[in-house]
C-alpha positions as CSV (number, residue, x, y, z in Angstrom):
1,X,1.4,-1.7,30.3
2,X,4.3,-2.8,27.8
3,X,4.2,-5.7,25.7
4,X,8.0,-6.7,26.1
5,X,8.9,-9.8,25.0
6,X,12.1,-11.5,25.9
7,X,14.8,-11.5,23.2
8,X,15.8,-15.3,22.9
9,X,18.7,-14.6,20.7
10,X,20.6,-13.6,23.6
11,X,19.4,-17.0,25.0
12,X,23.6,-18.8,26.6
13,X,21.6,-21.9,25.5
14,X,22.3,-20.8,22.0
15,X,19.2,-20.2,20.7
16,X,18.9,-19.0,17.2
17,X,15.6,-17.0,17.0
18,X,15.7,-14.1,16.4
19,X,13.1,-11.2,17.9
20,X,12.5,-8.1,15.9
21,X,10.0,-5.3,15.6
22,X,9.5,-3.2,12.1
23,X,7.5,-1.0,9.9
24,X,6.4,-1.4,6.7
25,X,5.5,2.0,5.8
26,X,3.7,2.2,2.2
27,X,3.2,4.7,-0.1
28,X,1.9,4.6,-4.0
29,X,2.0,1.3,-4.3
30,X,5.6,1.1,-2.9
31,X,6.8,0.2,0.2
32,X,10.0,1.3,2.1
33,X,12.9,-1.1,2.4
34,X,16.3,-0.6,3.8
35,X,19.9,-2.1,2.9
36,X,22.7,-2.6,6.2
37,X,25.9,-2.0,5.7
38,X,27.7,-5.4,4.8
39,X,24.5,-6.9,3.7
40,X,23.4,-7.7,0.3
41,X,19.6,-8.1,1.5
42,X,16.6,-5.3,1.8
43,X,14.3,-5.5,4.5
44,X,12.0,-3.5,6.7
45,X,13.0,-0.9,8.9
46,X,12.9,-2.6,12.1
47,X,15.1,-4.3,14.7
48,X,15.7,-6.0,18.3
49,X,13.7,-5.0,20.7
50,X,15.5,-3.5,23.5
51,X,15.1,-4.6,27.3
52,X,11.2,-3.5,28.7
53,X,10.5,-2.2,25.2
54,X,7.1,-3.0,23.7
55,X,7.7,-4.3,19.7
56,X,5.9,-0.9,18.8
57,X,7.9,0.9,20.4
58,X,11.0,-1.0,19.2
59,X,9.2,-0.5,15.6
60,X,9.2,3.7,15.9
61,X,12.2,3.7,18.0
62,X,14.0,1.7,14.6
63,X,12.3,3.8,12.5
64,X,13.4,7.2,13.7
65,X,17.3,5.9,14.4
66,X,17.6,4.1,10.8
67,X,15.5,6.7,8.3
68,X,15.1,9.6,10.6
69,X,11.2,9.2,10.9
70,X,9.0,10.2,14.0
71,X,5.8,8.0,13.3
72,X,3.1,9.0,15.8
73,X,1.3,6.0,15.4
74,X,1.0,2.6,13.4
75,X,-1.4,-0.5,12.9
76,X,-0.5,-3.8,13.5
77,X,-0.2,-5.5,10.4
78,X,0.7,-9.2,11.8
79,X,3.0,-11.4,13.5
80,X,6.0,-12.9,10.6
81,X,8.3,-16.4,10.8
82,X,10.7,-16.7,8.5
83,X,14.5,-18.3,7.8
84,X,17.2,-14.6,8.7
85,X,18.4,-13.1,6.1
86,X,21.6,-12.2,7.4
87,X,22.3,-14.5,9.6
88,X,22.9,-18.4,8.9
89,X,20.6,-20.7,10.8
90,X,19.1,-18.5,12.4
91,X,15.1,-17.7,12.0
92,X,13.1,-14.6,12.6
93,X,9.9,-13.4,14.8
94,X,9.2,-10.6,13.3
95,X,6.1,-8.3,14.4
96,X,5.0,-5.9,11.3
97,X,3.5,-2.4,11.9
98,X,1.6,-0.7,8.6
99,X,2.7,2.9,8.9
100,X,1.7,5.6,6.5
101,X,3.7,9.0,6.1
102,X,4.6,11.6,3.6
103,X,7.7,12.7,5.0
104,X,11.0,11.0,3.1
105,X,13.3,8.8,4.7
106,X,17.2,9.4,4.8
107,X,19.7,6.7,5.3
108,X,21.0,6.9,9.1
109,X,22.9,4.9,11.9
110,X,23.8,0.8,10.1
111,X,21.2,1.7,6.8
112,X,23.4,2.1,4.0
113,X,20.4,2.6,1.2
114,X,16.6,2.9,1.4
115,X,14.7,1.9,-1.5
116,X,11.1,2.1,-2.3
117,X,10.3,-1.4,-3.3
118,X,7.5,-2.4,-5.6
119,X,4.4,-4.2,-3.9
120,X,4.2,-6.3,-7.1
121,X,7.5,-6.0,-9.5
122,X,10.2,-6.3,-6.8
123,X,14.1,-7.3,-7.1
124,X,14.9,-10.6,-5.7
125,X,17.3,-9.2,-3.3
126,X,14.8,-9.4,-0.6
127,X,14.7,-10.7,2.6
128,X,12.8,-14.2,3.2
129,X,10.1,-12.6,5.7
130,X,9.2,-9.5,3.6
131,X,9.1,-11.6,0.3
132,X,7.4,-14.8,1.1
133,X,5.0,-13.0,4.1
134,X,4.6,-9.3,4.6
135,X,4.2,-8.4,0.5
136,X,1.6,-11.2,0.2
137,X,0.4,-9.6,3.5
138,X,0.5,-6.2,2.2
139,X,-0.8,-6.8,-0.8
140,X,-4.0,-8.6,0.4
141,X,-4.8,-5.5,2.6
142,X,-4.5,-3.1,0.1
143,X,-6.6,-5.2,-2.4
144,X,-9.2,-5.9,0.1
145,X,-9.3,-3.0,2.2
C-alpha cells in the first residue's frame, strides 16, 4: 500500500509548507548534494511528491530525473523540518532516505551542479535542513553504526 501524503503547498488556503522526499546518498565520507538552476543553495536530491506517490518513491523517482540514478532500494534515514531554502516563508517536511551507490551522478532536468559535499568540512552554501539536520543526522549514523 502507498504511503502518499498530501502536498499542502498546493493548499488555496495558502499554506506555506512545503512536502518533499530525498536521498542522501554517501560515499567516502562525502555526501551528494545538488545546485538548481537560479539557486545559490545545495541540497539533497529530492523533491515534491507527486499525486498517489509514496515519499520513497518520490525519493528514487527525483533521483533518477535530477542525476540519472536508478537506486533499487534505500533506508529511511528520518523525517526533517526546517525554514526553505529557496523559497521565503515557506518551511520544509522533508523525509531523508540513506542510499549507497557506486555509480556517478550527472547533472540532469533543473540540477545545474552536483557536488560531493564534505560530512564534516562543508561550504556554507547549504541548505537549512541538510546543514542544521540531516549532516548532524548523517554523521551520528556513520559514527555510531
Amino acid at each position: 500500500m502507498s504511503e502518499a501524503v498530501p502536498t499542502p503547498d498546493a493548499d488555496p488556503a495558502g499554506d506555506k509548507h512545503i512536502v518533499v522526499a530525498a536521498v542522501a546518498l554517501v560515499r567516502d565520507g562525502h555526501v551528494l548534494t545538488v545546485r538548481k538552476r537560479g539557486t545559490e543553495r545545495f541540497m539533497l536530491v529530492g523533491g515534491k511528491l507527486e499525486p498517489g506517490e509514496s515519499a520513497r518513491e518520490a525519493a528514487l523517482r527525483e533521483t533518477r530525473e535530477e542525476v540519472g540514478l536508478e537506486i533499487a532500494s534505500a533506508t529511511l534515514l528520518g523525517e526533517f523540518h526546517s525554514e526553505a531554502a529557496n523559497e521565503p516563508d515557506h518551511t520544509l517536511h522533508s523525509t531523508v532516505f540513506w542510499v549507497e551507490s557506486d555509480a556517478e551522478p550527472v547533472a540532469s532536468a533543473e540540477i545545474a551542479e552536483v557536488r560531493w559535499t564534505s560530512l564534516d568540512d562543508h561550504p556554507d552554501d547549504l541548505a537549512p535542513m541538510l546543514e542544521h539536520h540531516v549532516l548532524p543526522m548523517i554523521r551520528r549514523t556513520v559514527l555510531e553504526p
